[in-house]
N, C-alpha and C positions, 0 to 999 in steps of 0.2 A: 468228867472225873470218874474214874474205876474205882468201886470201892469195894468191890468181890477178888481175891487174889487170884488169880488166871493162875498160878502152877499148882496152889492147893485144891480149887479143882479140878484141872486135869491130874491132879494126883489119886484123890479121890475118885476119879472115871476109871482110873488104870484098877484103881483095887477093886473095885465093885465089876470090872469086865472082868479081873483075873476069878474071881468070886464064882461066876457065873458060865465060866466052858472051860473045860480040860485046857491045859497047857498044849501051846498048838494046833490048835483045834480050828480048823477056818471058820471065820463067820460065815454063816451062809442065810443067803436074803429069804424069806418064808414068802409062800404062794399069793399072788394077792390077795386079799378079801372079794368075797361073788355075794357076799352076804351081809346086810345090816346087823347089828349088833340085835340079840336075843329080844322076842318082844317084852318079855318078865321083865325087861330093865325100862322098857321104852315110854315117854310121858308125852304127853304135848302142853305147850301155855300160848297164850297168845300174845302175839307181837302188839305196842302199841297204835300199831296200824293195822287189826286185827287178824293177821297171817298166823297160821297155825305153825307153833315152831317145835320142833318134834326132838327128843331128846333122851340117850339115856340117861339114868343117874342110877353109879355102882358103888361098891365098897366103902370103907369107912377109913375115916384118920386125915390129921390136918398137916401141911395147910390142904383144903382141896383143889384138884386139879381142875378146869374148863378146858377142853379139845373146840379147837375151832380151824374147820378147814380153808382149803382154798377154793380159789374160782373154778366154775363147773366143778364140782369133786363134794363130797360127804362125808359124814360120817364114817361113813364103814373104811376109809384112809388109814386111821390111827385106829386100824385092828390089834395091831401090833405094839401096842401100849398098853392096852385097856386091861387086859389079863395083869399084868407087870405089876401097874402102879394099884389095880386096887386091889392089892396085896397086904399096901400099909395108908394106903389115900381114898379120901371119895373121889369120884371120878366121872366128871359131866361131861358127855359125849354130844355137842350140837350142831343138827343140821339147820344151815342159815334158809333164810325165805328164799324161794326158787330153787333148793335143791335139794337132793335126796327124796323124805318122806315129808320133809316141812310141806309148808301150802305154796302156792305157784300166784298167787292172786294179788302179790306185790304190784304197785302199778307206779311210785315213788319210790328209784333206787338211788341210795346214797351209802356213803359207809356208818350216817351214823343211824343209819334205817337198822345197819348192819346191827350194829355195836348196841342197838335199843332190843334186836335180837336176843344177845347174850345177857342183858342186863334183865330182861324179862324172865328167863330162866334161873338167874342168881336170885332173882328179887322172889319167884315163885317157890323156889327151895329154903328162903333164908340163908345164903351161904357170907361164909364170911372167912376173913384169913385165905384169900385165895391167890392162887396163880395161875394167871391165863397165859396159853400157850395156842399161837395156830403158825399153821402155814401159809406161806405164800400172801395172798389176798387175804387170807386169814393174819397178819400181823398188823396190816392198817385195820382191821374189824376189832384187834381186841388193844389197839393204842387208844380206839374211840371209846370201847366200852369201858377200857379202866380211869379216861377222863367220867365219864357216866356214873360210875360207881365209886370212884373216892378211896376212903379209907377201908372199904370191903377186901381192895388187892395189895397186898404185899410184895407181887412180882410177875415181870411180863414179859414173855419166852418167845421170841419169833424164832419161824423153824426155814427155814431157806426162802427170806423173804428182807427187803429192804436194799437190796443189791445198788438203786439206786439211792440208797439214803433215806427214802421215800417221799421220792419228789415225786411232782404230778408227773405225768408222759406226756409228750409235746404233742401238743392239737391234730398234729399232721400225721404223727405215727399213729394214732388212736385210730384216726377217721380213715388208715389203710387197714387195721384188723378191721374196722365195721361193714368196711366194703368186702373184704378176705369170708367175712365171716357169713355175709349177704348172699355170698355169690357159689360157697361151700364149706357148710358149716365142718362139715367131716372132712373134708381132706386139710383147712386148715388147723382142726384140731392132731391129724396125725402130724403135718409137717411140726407143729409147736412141740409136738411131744417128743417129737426126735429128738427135737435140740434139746431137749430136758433131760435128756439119758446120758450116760457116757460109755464109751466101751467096754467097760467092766460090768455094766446094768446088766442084769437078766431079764432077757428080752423077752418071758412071761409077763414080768411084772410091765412093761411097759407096752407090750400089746394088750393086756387086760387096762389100762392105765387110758388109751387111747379111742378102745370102746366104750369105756365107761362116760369119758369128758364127752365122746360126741355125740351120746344118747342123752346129754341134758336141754331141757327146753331153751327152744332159741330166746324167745324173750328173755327168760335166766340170765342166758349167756351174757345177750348183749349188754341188758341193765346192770348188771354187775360187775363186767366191766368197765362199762363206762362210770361206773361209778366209784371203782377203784381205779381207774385210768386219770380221773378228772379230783383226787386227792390228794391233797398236800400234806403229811403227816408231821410236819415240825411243829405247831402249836400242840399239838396230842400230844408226842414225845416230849417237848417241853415242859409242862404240863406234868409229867411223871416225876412225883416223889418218891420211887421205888425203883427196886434195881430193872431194869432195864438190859437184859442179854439177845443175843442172836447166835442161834447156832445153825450156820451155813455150810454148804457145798463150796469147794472151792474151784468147782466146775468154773463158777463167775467170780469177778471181784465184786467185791462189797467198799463200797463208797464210806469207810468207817468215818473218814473226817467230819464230813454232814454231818452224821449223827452225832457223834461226839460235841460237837457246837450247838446242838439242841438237848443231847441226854445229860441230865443231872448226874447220872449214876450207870453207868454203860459196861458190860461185859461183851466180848467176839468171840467165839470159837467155830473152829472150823473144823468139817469131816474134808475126807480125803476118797478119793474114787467110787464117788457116790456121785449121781445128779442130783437135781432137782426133788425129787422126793424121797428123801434120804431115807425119813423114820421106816417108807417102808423097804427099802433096798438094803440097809443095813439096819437093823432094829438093835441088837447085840450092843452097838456101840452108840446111838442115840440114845438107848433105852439110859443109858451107862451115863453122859453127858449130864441128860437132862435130872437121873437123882443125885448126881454131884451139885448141879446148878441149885435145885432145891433145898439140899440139906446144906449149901453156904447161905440160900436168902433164909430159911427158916433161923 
C-alpha cells in the first residue's frame, strides 16, 4: 500500500528544482569528490564487533538524515548532498567497516554486521526522528538498521538499489563475481562500472568512480559482497512500519511487485538518463526528489 501521494511529490520536486537554477538552465553533473568530507566534522564509534566506524555528523534540524553508501564506495559518494541538506537537517555521513576511513579488521561480514554499523553511530549521537537513506548495498544496510532501531526512523530512502526486489543473488552468479574478482580485482571493477553508466554520464565522474571502487581492500570487497549477495530483504522490509521509498535509475527495471508484497507503505520514483549513481551524476534533481520525499514523510 502507498500512502505518500507520488504526484504531490513529484510536484513538490518540480518546485524546489524550479527554486534552485535559472529557467533552462541545464543540469550539469559536479566533479566527483577526490576528498572525504572535512576532518572538523569527522568522529569515529565502535562497531559492536569492535571496528572503528568513522563518521561525519553536520548541521542541525529534524528529521535527521543518515548517508549510507554502497559496495566498495564511501563516504565521500554523497558529497553532493552534504552542503544541501545541512542547510536545514543534521546530517550523518557513514563510512561502513571495510571502507573508506572506517577500520578494515572486520572478519564476520553480514548485512546486519552492516546495519549494527549504523546503529552504533545513531545510538552514539542519540539521534532520533530519522531517515536513513543509502545507495545500492547501502539499501539492504539500512532495511536492517531500521529493523535495529525501531521507533528511532520515521523513514527509509533507497537510492538506486532493490532492482531485484531484494532478493538474494543465485549461488552461481555470486560464486562467478568471486572468481571475476580472484582473478582481477580491477579490470572487473571497470567492466561493473561500465555497465553502471549510461551514455549521457560524464565519463569523469565515472573514471574517477572506477578507480576509486578498485583501490578498495580485496577482503572489503569480497566480504561485503558476499554478504549483500547472500541477503534476503523481505523480513526487513516487512518488518517496516514506515514509509519505505526508492528513488531509481531507470537505467534498470525495478521488480516493484516484490516489494510491494513485502512493503507496508511503499513509494517508487524514478530519474531518467542517469545510471547507477545518480545522486552524483545528477545532484540538482535527486537533491530536489529526495527533500520532496522528506517533507511528505515529515
Amino acid at each position: 500500500m502507498v500512502i505518500m501521494n507520488r504526484c504531490a511529490v513529484l510536484l513538490l520536486a518540480l518546485g524546489l528544482l524550479a527554486g534552485c537554477a535559472p529557467d533552462d538552465a541545464p543540469v550539469q553533473a559536479p566533479p566527483a569528490a577526490t576528498d572525504a568530507p572535512g576532518d572538523a566534522s569527522a568522529h569515529s564509534v565502535l562497531s559492536p564487533d569492535g571496528v572503528s566506524i568513522r563518521y561525519d555528523d553536520l548541521g542541525a534540524g529534524d528529521p535527521a538524515l543518515v548517508f549510507v553508501h554502497g559496495w566498495s564506495c564511501d563516504r565521500s559518494y554523497w558529497s553532493g548532498q552534504l552542503e544541501h541538506f545541512a542547510q536545514s537537517h543534521r546530517v550523518v555521513n557513514i563510512d561502513l567497516a571495510g571502507h573508506g576511513d572506517s577500520g578494515l579488521d572486520r572478519t564476520v561480514w553480514t548485512m546486519q554486521a552492516f546495519g549494527e554499523d549504523v546503529s552504533a553511530v545513531v545510538n552514539a549521537l542519540d539521534l532520533h526522528n530519522i531517515v536513513l537513506v543509502g545507495h545500492s548495498m547501502g539499501g539492504k544496510v539500512i532495511v536492517e538498521a531500521a529493523r535495529q532501531l525501531g521507533d528511532r526512523i520515521i523513514g527509509v530512502v533507497g537510492v538506486d538499489t532493490f532492482h531485484r526486489g531484494g532478493r538474494e543473488t543465485p549461488r552461481e552468479q555470486q560464486e562467478e563475481v568471486f572468481e571475476q574478482l580472484a582473478d582481477d580485482q580491477a579490470g572487473f571493477i571497470s567492466s561493473f562500472v561500465d555497465r553502471t553508466f549510461v551514455e549521457q554520464s560524464d565519463p569523469a565522474i565515472k573514471e574517477w568512480v572506477k578507480a576509486d571502487m578498485a583501490a578498495a581492500p580485496y577482503a572489503s570487497a569480497v566480504g561485503a559482497r558476499r554478504a549483500s549477495g547472500s541477503y534476503d530483504a523481505a523480513s526487513a522490509v516487512a518488518s517496516l512500519d514506515v514509509p519505505f521509498v526508492l528513488i531509481n535509475s531507470d537505467f534498470l527495471p525495478t521488480d516493484t511487485a516484490h516489494i510491494e508484497a513485502n512493503a507496508k507503505q511503499f513509494l517508487f520514483l524514478e530519474m531518467s538518463e542517469v545510471g547507477h549513481f545518480l545522486m552524483m551524476e545528477d545532484p540538482e534533481t535527486f537533491n530536489a526528489l529526495l527533500s520532496a520525499v522528506i517533507a511528505d514523510i515529515r
